[in-house]
N, C-alpha and C positions, 0 to 999 in steps of 0.2 A: 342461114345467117344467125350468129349468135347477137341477138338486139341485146341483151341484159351486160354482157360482159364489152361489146364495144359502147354501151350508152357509159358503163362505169369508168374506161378506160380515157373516152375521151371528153365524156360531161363533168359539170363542177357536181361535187357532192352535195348540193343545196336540199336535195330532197329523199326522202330515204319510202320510195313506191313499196306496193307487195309486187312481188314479180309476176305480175300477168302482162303480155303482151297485148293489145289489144290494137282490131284492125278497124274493126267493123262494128255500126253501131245502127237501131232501130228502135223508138219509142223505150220502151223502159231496159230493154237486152242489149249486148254489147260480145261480140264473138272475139277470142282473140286467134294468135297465127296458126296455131294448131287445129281451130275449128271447132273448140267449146264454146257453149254458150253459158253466158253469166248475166243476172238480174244485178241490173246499177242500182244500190240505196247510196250512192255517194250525191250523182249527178251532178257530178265534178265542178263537188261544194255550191251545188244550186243556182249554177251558171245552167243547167242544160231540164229547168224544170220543165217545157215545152215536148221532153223527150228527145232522143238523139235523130238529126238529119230529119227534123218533121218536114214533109213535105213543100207543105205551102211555106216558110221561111227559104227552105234548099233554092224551091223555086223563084221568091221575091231576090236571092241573092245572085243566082243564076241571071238571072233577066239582068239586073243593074250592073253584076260588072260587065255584060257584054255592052251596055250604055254609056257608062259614067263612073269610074269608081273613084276619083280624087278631084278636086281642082284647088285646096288648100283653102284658108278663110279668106285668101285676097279676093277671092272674086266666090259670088252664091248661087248657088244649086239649085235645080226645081223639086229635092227632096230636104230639105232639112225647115220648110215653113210648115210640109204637112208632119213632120216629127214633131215640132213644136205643138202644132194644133192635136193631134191624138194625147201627146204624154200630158197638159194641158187638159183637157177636158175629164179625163180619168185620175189624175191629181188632186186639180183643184188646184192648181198652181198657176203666177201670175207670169213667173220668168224660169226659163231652163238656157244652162250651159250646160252645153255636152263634150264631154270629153272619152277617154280610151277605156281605160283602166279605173277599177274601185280605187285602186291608190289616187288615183289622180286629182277622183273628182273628193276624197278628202281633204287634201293639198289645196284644191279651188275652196274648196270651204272655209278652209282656215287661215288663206289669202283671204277671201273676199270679207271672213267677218271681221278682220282684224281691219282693213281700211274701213269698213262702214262704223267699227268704234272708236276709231279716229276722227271720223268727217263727222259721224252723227253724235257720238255718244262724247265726243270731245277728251275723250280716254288722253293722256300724255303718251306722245312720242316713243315708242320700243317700250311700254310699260301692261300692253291687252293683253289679258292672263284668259284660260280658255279652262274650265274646268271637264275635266275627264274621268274617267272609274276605273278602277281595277283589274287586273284579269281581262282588259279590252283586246281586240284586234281588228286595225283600221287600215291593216296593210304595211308594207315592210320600208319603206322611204326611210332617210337618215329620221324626218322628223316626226315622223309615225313613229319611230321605235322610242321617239325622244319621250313617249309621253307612255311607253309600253312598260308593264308591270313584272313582265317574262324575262327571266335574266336572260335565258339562251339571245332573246329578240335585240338584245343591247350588248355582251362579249364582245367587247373590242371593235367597238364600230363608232366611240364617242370620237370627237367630243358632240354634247345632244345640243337640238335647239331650246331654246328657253323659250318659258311662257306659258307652260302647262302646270296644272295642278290636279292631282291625283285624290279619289276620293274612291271609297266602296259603292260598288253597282247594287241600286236596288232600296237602298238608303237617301229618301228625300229631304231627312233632319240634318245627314252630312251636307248636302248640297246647301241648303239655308243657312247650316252656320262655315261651309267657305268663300260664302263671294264676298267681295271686296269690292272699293271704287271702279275697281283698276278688270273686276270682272267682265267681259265681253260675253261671252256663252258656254252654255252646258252643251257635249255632246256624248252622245255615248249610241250602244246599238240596243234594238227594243228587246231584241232575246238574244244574249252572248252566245254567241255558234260556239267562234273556235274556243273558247271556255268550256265549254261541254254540254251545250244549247241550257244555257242558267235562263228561266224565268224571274221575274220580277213578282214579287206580290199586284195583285188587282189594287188599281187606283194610283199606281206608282206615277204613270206617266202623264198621271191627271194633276198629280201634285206638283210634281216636275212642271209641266205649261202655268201651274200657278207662281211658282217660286219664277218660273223666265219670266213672266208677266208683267207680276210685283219691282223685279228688282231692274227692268228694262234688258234683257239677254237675250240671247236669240239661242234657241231650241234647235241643234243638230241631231237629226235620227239618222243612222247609218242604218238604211236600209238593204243595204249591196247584197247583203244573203236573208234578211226576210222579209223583203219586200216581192212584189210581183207574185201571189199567190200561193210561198211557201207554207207560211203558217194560216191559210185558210182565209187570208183575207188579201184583197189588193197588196197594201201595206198593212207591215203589222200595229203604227198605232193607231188605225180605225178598231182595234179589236178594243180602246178604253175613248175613242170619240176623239181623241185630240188631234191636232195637225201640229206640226213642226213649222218652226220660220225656214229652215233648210232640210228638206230629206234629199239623202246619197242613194243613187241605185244604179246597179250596173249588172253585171253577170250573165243573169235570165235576159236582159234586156235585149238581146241577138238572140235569144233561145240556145246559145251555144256556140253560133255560125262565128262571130266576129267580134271583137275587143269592139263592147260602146257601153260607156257609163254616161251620168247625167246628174247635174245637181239643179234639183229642183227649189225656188225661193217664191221672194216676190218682189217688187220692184223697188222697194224704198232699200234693200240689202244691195238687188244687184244692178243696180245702178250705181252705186260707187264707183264701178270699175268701168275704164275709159280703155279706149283704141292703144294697144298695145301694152296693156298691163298684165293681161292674162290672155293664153289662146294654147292652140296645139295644132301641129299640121296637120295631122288626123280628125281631129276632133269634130267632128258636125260633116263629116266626108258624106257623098252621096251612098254610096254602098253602106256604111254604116247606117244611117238614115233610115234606106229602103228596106232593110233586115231589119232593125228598130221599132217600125212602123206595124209589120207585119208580125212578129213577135210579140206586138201587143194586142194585135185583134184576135190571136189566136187563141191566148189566156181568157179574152171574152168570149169568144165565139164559142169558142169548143168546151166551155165549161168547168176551165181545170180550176179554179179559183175555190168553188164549192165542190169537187170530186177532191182539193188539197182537205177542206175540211173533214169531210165525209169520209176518206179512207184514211185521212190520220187518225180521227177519233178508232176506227176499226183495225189498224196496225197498233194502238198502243194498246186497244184491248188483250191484242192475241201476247204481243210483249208481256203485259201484266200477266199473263196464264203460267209466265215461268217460274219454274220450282228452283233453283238454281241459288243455293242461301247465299253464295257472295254476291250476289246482285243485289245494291244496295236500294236504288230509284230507277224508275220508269218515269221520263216526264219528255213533253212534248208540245207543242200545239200546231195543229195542222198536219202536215209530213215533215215536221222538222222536230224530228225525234232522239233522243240520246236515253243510253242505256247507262246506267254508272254501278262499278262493283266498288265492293267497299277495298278502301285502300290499302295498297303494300299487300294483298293477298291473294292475288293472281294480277295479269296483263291484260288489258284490251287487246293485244296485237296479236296475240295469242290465239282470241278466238277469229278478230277477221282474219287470220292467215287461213285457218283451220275452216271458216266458211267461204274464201274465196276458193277451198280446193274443193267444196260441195255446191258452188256454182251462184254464188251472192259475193260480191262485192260491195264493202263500205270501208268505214276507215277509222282508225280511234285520235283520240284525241286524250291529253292529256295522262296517258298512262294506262288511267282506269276506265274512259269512257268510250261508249261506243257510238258515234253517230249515225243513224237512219234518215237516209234523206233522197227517196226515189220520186223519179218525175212524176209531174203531176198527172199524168195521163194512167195510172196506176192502176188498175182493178180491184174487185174482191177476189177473182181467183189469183190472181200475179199475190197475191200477198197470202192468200191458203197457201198459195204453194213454197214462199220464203218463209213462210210461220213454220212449218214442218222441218223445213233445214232449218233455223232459226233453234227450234225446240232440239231437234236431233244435236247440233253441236252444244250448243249452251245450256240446254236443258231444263 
């Protein structure tokens, strides 16, 4: 069967893959129809940090749909109180809605804080402005893009939603001097992924909970891709001490197995919302739940949270070893690492093509960057062994 020429013939063009087929997948490797084996550093965008088909998730999801896999929110489940009580206890969080999709649980956010500056903050009627950063990505919804800095993300998809206000990531003195009356919250992600994993300076996000604090806003972190162990911690803003009024997480949150995201609050935000304001038929289903649940004890159990630390620090060492003059930065934190050449002088795509034919897959971003981001169940030798090809292509 030719998969590449019937996926182009009768899929939308939305996404432009390298051409590997792929069937099969184990822990950090991934075999496609021919019967090569390739090392994942994508982990399909840090939805499968758990490693692919780990067991004990395969298995929590096996067991539940042969139980229970739907019954909608009309009526409740004997798995979505013990979701609440694990994502809860590992949080720190008072209140969780769970929804499908990273986009989604965005969407719930920026519903849920726009009624609570209404009811609480007494904001005027269609008037909550939401301030956001530059170079973000929250997911592709009309009004996710409405607030997106990406031209490609916005091309003929207007007209956008209002209410958003655009500021540079990373930049706490911008944020001070944009809020207004009329400001409801700062949201932004703690390290821009699909940006080209952009760190923040230390103390950013300390400043940031100071300025939401001072001015009464509520603190959106989009955790969906560094949260749950990527960058070496639970979430990544324990790495500067602070919490969020609302963190987004989704992806890892199945280990891979199944669409479940979750917006995690506290009770004075998500208590605004009443019986039939907000829901999903999906959303809080038992099979998601049962996957959810198990996906998180696994992150603790098995260690990957401090092996994300431990073999990031040791992947970006061997990256720093490269001799390679267009390579401009090596930065990272955790396993969530990006490579950047300097620009207009050769491609990112160039070389992941070139290393998915010597058995590593990852994927660029941006033109010039290259993202690194293999599950967290990693080794020292699994990454000897990609440093070598790593070095041999890019050099």
């Amino acid at each position: 069967m030719n998969y590449i020429e019937i996926e182009k013939k009768l899929g939308a063009h939305n996404y432009k893959p390298l051409d590997v087929v792929l069937t099969r997948g184990e822990g950090i490797w991934v075999w496609d129809v021919d019967g090569n084996r390739y090392m994942d550093c994508l982990s399909a965008y840090s939805a499968v940090n758990q490693g692919h088909c780990h067991p004990r998730i395969v298995d929590a999801m096996v067991k539940q749909a042969g139980r229970l896999s739907l019954t909608s929110r009309a009526f409740r489940n004997d798995q979505l109180s013990s979701f609440y009580q694990v994502l809860c206890r590992l949080t720190n969080s008072h209140k969780v809605l769970p929804m499908n999709s990273g986009a989604e649980a965005v969407e719930t956010a920026i519903k849920t804080v726009r009624k609570w500056g209404y009811k609480n903050r007494g904001i005027p009627e269609n008037k909550a402005e939401i301030i956001v950063c530059n170079n973000n990505f929250h997911g592709r919804t009309i009004t996710i893009v409405s607030f997106s800095s990406d031209a490609s993300a916005r091309d003929g998809f207007g007209p956008f939603t209002p209410g958003f206000k655009n500021i540079p990531f990373g930049d706490a003195n911008e944020l001070a001097d944009a809020v207004t009356e009329n400001t409801i919250a700062f949201m932004a992600e703690p390290i821009q992924g699909e940006a080209g994993v952009i760190i923040p300076e230390d103390g950013y996000l300390k400043e940031v909970r100071r300025i939401c604090d001072e001015n009464n806003l509520v603190m959106i972190l989009d955790e969906i891709q560094t949260g749950l162990g990527r960058t070496g911690k639970l979430l990544a803003e324990e790495h500067e001490h602070v919490e969020a009024d609302m963190t987004l997480i989704g992806k890892a949150l199945s280990g891979g197995l199944y669409p479940v995201s979750a917006v995690l609050s506290n009770t004075e935000i998500m208590d605004v919302l009443n019986p039939g304001e907000h829901g999903s038929t999906f959303g809080g289903n038992p099979l998601a739940c049962a996957v959810a649940i198990t996906a998180l004890n696994v992150l603790v159990d098995e260690g990957m949270i401090e092996n994300s630390a431990e073999m990031g620090n040791y992947f970006m060492k061997g990256l720093s070893e490269l001799k390679n003059p267009l390579i401009r930065e090596v930065r990272g934190r955790g396993l969530m690492i990006g490579l950047e050449f300097n620009p207009g002088q050769t491609t990112a795509r160039q070389y992941c093509e070139e290393l998915k034919n010597n058995g590593i897959l990852c994927k660029e971003t941006h033109e010039n960057i290259i993202r690194f981001a293999p599950p967290l169940v990693v080794t020292k030798d699994d990454i000897d062994y990609a440093m070598d090809i790593i070095h041999k292509v890019i050099g």
